[in-house]
ZAMARGU-4260 file (C-alpha; in steps of 0.2 Angstrom, whole numbers, plus 5000, padded with zeros to 4 digits):
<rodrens>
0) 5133/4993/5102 | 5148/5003/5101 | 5139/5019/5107 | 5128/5012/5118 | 5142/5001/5127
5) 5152/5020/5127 | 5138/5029/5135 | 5138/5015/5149 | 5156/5019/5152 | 5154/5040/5152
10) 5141/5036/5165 | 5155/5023/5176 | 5167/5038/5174 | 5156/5052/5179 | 5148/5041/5193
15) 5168/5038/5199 | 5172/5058/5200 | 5154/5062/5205 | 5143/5050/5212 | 5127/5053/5218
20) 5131/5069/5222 | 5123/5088/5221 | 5136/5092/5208 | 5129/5077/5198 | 5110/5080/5203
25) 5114/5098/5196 | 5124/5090/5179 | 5109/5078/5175 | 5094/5092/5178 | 5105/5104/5168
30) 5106/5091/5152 | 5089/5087/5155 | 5082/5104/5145 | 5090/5101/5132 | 5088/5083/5130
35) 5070/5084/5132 | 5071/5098/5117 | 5084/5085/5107 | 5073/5071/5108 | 5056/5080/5104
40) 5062/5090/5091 | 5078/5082/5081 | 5082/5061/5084 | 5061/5054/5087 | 5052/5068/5079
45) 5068/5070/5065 | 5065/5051/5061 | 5046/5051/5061 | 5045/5062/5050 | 5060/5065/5039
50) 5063/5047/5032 | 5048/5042/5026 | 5046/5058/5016 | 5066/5060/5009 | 5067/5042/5006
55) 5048/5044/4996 | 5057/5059/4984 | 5073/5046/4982 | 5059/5032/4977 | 5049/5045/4966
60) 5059/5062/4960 | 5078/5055/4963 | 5094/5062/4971 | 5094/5078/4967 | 5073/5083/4973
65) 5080/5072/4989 | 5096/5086/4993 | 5086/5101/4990 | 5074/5094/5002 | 5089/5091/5014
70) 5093/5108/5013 | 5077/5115/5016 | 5075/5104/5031 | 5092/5106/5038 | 5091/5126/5037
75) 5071/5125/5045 | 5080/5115/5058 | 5095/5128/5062 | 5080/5142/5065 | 5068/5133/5073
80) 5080/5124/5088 | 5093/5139/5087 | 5077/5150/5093 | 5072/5137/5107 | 5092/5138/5112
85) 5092/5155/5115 | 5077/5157/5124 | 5082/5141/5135 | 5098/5150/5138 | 5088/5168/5142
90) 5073/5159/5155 | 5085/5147/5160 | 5082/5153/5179 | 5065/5154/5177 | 5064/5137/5170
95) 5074/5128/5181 | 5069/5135/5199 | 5049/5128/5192 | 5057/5111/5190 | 5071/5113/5204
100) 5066/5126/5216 | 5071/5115/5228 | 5087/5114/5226 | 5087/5130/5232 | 5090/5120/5249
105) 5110/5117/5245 | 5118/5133/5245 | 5124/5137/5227 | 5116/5119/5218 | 5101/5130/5209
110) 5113/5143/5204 | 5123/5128/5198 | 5111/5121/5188 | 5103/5136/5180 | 5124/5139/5176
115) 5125/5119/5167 | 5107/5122/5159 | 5116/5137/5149 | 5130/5130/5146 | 5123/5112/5136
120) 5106/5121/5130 | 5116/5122/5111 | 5118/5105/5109 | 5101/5103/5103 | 5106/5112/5085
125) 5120/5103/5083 | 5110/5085/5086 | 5096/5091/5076 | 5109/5094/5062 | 5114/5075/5066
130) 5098/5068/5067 | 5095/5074/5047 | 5111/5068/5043 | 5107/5050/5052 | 5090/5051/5042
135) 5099/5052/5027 | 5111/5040/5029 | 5099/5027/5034 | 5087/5029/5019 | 5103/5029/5008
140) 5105/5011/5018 | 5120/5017/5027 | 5118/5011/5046 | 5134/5008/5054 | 5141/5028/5053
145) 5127/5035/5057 | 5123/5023/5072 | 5141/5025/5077 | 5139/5044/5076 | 5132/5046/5098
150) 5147/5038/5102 | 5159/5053/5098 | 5146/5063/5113 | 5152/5049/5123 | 5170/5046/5116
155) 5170/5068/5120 | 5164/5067/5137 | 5173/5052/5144 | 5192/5061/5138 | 5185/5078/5146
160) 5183/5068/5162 | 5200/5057/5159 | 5211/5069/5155 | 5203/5087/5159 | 5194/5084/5175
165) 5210/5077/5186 | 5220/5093/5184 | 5203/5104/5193 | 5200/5091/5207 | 5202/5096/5223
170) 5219/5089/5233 | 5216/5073/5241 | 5202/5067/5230 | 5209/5050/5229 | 5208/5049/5246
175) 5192/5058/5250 | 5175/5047/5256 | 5161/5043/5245 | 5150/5060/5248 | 5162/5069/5258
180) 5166/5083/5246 | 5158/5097/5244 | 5149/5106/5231 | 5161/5121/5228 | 5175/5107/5227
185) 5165/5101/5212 | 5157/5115/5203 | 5172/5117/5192 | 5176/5098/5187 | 5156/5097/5184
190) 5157/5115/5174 | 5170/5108/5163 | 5157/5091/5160 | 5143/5102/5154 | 5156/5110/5143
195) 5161/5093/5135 | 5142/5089/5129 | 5141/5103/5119 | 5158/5098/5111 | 5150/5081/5109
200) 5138/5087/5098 | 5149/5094/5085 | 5159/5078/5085 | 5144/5067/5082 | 5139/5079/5067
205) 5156/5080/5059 | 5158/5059/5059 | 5142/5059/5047 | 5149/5073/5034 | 5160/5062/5024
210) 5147/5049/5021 | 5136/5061/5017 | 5149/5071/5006 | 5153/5053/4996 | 5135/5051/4993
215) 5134/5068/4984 | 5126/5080/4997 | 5132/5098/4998 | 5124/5107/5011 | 5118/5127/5004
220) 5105/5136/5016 | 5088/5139/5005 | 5074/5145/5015 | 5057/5141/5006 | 5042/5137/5019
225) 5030/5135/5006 | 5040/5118/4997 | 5029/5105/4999 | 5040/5092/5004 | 5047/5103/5019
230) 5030/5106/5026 | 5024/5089/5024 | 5040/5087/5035 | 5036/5100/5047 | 5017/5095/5047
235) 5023/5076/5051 | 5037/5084/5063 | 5023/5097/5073 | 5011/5080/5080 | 5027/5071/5079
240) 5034/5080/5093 | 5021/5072/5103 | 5019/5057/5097 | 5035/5051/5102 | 5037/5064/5118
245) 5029/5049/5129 | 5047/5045/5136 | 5053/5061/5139 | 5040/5068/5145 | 5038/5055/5159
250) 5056/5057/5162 | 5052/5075/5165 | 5036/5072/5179 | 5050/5059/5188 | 5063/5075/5189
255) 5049/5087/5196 | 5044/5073/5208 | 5064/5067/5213 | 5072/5084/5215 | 5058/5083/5231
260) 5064/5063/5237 | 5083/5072/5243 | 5101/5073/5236 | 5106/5057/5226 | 5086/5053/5220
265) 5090/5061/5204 | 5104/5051/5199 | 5098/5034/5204 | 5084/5035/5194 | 5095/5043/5179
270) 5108/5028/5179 | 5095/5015/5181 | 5086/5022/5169 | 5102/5021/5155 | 5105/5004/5164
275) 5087/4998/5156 | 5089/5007/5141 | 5105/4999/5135 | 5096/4985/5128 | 5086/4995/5119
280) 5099/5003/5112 | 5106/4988/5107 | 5090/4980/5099 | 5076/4989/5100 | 5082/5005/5093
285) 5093/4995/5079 | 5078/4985/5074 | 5067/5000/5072 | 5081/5012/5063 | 5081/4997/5051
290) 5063/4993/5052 | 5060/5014/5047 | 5065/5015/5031 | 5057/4999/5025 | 5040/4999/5030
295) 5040/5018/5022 | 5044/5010/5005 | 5030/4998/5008 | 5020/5011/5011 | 5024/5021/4995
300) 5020/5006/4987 | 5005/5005/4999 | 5007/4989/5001 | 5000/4986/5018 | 5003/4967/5019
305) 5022/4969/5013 | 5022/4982/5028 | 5013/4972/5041 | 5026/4956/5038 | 5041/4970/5042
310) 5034/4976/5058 | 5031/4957/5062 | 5047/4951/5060 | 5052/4968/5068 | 5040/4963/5082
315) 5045/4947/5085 | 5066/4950/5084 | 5061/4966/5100 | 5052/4954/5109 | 5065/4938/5107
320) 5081/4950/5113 | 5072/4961/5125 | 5061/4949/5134 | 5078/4940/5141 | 5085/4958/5143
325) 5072/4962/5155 | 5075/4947/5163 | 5093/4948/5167 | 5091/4965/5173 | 5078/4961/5187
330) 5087/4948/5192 | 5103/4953/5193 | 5102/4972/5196 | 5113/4973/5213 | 5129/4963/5205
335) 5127/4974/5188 | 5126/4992/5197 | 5139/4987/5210 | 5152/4981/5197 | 5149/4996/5184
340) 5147/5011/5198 | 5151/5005/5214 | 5169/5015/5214 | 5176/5031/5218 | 5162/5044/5225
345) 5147/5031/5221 | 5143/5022/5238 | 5135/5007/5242 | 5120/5014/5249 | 5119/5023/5230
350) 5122/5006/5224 | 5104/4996/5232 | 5097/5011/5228 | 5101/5014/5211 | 5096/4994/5209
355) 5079/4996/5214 | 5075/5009/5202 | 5082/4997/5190 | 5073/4982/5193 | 5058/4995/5194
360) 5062/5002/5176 | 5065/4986/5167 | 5047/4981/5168 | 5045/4990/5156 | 5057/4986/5143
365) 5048/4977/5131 | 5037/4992/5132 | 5049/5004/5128 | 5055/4994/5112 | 5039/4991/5104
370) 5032/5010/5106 | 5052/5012/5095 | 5045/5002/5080 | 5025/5004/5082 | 5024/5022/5081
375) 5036/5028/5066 | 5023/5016/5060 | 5009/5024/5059 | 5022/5042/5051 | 5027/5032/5037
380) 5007/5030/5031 | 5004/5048/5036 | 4992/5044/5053 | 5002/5054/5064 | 4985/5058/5075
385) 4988/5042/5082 | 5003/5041/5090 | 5000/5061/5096 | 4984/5054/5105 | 4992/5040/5113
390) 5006/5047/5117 | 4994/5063/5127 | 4985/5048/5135 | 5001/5038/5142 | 5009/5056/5149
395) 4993/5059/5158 | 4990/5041/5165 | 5011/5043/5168 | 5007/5058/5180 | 4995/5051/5190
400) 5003/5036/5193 | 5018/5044/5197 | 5010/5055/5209 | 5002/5042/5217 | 5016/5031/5218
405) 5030/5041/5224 | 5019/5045/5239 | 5020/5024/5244 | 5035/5020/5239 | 5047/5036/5235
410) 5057/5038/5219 | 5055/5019/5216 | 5039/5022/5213 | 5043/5032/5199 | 5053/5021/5191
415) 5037/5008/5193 | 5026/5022/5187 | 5034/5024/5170 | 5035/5007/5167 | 5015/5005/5168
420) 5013/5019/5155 | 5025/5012/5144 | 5017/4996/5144 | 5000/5005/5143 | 5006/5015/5128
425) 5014/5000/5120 | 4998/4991/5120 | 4987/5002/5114 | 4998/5006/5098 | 5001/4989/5096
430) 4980/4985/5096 | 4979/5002/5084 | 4990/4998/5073 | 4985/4980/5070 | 4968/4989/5065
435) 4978/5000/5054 | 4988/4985/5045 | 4974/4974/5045 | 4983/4962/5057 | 4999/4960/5062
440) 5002/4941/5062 | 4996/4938/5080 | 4997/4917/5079 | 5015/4919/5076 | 5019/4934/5089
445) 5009/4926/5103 | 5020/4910/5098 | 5038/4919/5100 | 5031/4929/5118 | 5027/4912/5124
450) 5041/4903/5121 | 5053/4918/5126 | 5042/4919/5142 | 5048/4903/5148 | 5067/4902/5140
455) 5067/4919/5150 | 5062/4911/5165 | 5071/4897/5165 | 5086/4910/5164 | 5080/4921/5176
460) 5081/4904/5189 | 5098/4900/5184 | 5104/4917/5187 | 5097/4920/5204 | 5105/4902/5210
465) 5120/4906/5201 | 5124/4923/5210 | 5117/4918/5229 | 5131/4901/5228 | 5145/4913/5224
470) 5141/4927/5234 | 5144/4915/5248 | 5161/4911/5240 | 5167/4924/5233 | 5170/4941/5242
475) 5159/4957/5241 | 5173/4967/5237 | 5188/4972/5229 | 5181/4972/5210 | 5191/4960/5202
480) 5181/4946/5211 | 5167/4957/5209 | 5169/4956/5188 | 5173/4939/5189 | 5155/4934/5199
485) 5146/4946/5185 | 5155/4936/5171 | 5149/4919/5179 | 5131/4924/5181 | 5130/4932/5165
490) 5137/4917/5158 | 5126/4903/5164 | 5113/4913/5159 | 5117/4916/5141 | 5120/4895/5142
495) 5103/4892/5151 | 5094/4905/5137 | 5104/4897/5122 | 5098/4882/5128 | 5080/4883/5131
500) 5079/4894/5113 | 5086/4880/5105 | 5075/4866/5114 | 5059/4878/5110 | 5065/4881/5093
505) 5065/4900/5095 | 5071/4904/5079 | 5070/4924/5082 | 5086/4923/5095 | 5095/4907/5087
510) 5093/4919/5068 | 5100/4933/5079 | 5117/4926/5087 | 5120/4919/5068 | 5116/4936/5061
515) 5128/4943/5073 | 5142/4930/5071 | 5141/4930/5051 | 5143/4951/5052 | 5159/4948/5063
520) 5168/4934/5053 | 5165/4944/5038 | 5174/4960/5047 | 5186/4946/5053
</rodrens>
């Protein structure tokens, strides 16, 4: 939460300097490479296949068998993404002007972003580094550090922005219009940005190395291709870079696609996109990093119905959480974005717009989460051929919705687009993997969906009355009034789904808040 809530805040600050800007629309192109790379080849791929096979030598050969296969991972890792990082620093141009050509448009924003692209493209060793480190932590049953780790990137780039970028603004800033400054006035605040990601990514590595240190691992660099437990990683990791690329990969056909919809496209669909995301940060990604490690000790035990009650549950907590999530986000779209971005550089025109990507993008939420627990699945008992397919399948039927789309409806179609094919992917792992597990306790899922259907509803209603009555009281602007409307609709809200869970007996979300609540009065 802590992360995710941070990451929020790094993209208010950013959003407050930058707005929707060229600078920005360069910045989040730029981060895209690498991030693309990151996600393929370190944090999905990395907890695919490296958890189920270290915590299967912990189960089997011990601690010591476990480390040496750290090592050789860790080191495979630092040659395999330090090679992708030099060539995505060397055909950075090349690579950027195919995705971005037309940028070329504003004078200087291409060469601006081939410069950012250079400058962040080494982050993806440092998080790959990470993501082992997380693995490891999490099969070791330690969650909170690891978890925490992301939110150094954020804590990194939100004091670069605080306390670096002020000092290379240009005079008047404070003063300036939303969008009236140019992108020579920016290229240097936005240079410094790019430089605090990389910086990032050493901090969320070196807040894992204690941990690791107390738990007994030393890190030494042994480079042995042939170890079987290293290419049963690299052999999960190859197809896994696929299977769990669906996401990305869309994300990457909505950049080619936006950078042709105009200045500001880019970022709207970025922020709305981590808008949407944020409750699968909070739940969905939870659940599965603590749904991982589990099922893979089922399944070294191949114990498939021990496994299928796991995912179940896991299933069934995603769908109580985010189905309300999604809900709340349609809804309430224009208050949220205005209150978080509306400040600074971001206008209001950026505001509705960003909000319609959003409200686009949260249809496919529940999507999202259940491709999170559904296809490190299928990795743990060694079926990566399904997730790979699927995955090819959702990026293709992504692409051709997008295309078609964008032409009807611009880069809300876009957002529309990738929902569809997240929902289209979620689905058929969902049917696949009930094959593979022999069921997956439909009777009681179908159950919980209901019943969080309409407490979600019900919600939904309360929220939308609640915002129109105090939007005729209360003003549009300045954003204390602005916070205080949020608070109110958020609150009757939670009261109107607290209520309706109770009243239906949703046990999923009434277990959740107690969860929650026993965790905090025991830090308390």
């Amino acid at each position: 939460m802590t992360s995710r809530v941070l990451g929020l805040v790094r993209d208010q600050v950013l959003s407050y300097y930058f707005g929707a800007s060229d600078a920005m629309d360069a910045y989040r192109v730029g981060f895209r490479f690498p991030n693309l790379f990151r996600d393929l080849f370190a944090e999905g791929a990395m907890s695919a296949a490296f958890v189920p096979t270290f915590t299967r030598y912990l189960a089997e050969s011990g601690p010591q068998a476990a480390w040496r296969l750290a090592n050789l991972t860790i080191t495979a890792l630092i040659v395999i993404t330090g090679t992708i990082g030099v060539l995505g620093i060397l055909f950075a141009e090349p690579l950027v002007t195919w995705l971005a050509g037309d940028y070329a448009v504003v004078p200087g924003k291409l060469e601006l972003t081939i410069t950012l692209t250079r400058i962040m493209f080494p982050t993806l060793t440092l998080i790959a580094v990470a993501a082992a480190a997380m693995g490891m932590l999490n099969s070791l049953r330690h969650f909170f550090i690891p978890a925490l780790s992301p939110a150094m990137f954020n804590v990194v780039t939100i004091s670069a922005a605080l306390l670096a970028v002020p000092f290379v603004l240009p005079a008047g800033f404070r003063h300036a219009a939303p969008g009236s400054l140019g992108l020579d006035a920016m290229r240097l605040p936005i240079i410094l940005i790019g430089i605090s990601v990389v910086l990032g990514g050493v901090a969320q590595l070196a807040l894992q190395l204690p941990t690791l240190a107390k738990e007994g691992f030393r890190y030494r660099p042994i480079f042995d291709w042939k170890d079987p437990g290293l290419r049963r990683v690299m052999w999960l990791m190859g197809p896994g870079t696929l299977g769990l690329a669906a996401t990305q990969l869309n994300l990457v056909v909505n950049m080619y696609l936006a950078v042709r919809q105009g200045t500001g496209a880019q970022t709207w669909l970025e922020l709305a996109f981590r808008l949407m995301y944020l409750p699968i940060g909070l739940f969905g990604v939870s659940i599965a990093t603590a749904v991982l490690p589990a099922v893979s000790r089922h399944a070294v035990a191949k114990d498939k119905e021990a496994s299928r009650d796991t995912v179940a549950d896991g299933l069934a907590l995603m769908m109580a959480l985010n189905v309300p999530a999604m809900v709340g986000l349609i809804v309430l779209a224009v208050p949220i974005v205005r209150v978080i971005f509306e400040h600074g550089q971001f206008k209001p025109s950026d505001t509705l717009s960003t909000a319609a990507a959003l409200q686009f993008y949260a249809l496919g939420l529940v999507g999202y989460s259940v491709v999170r627990i559904a296809s490190p699945t299928f990795y743990a008992f060694g079926r990566n051929r399904i997730p790979v397919i699927v995955s090819v399948i959702s990026v293709i039927v992504n692409a051709i919705l997008n295309v078609i789309l964008v032409n009807v409806m611009g880069y809300r179609g876009l957002a529309l687009g990738t929902s569809i094919a997240a929902l289209f992917n979620a689905s058929l792992l969902f049917i696949l993997l009930r094959r593979e597990l022999g069921g997956m306790n439909e009777g009681r899922l179908l159950s919980t969906l209901a019943r969080i259907v309409v407490a979600s509803a019900a919600m939904g209603a309360v929220a939308w009355f609640v915002d129109r009555e105090l939007s005729m009281v209360l003003p549009a602007r300045p954003i204390p009034w602005q916070i205080v409307k949020v608070g109110l609709d958020i609150g009757a809200a939670l009261a109107t789904l607290a209520f309706a869970a109770w009243l239906l007996r949703i046990h999923e979300l009434n277990e959740s808040v107690e969860m929650v609540l026993r965790k905090l009065r025991r830090r308390a």
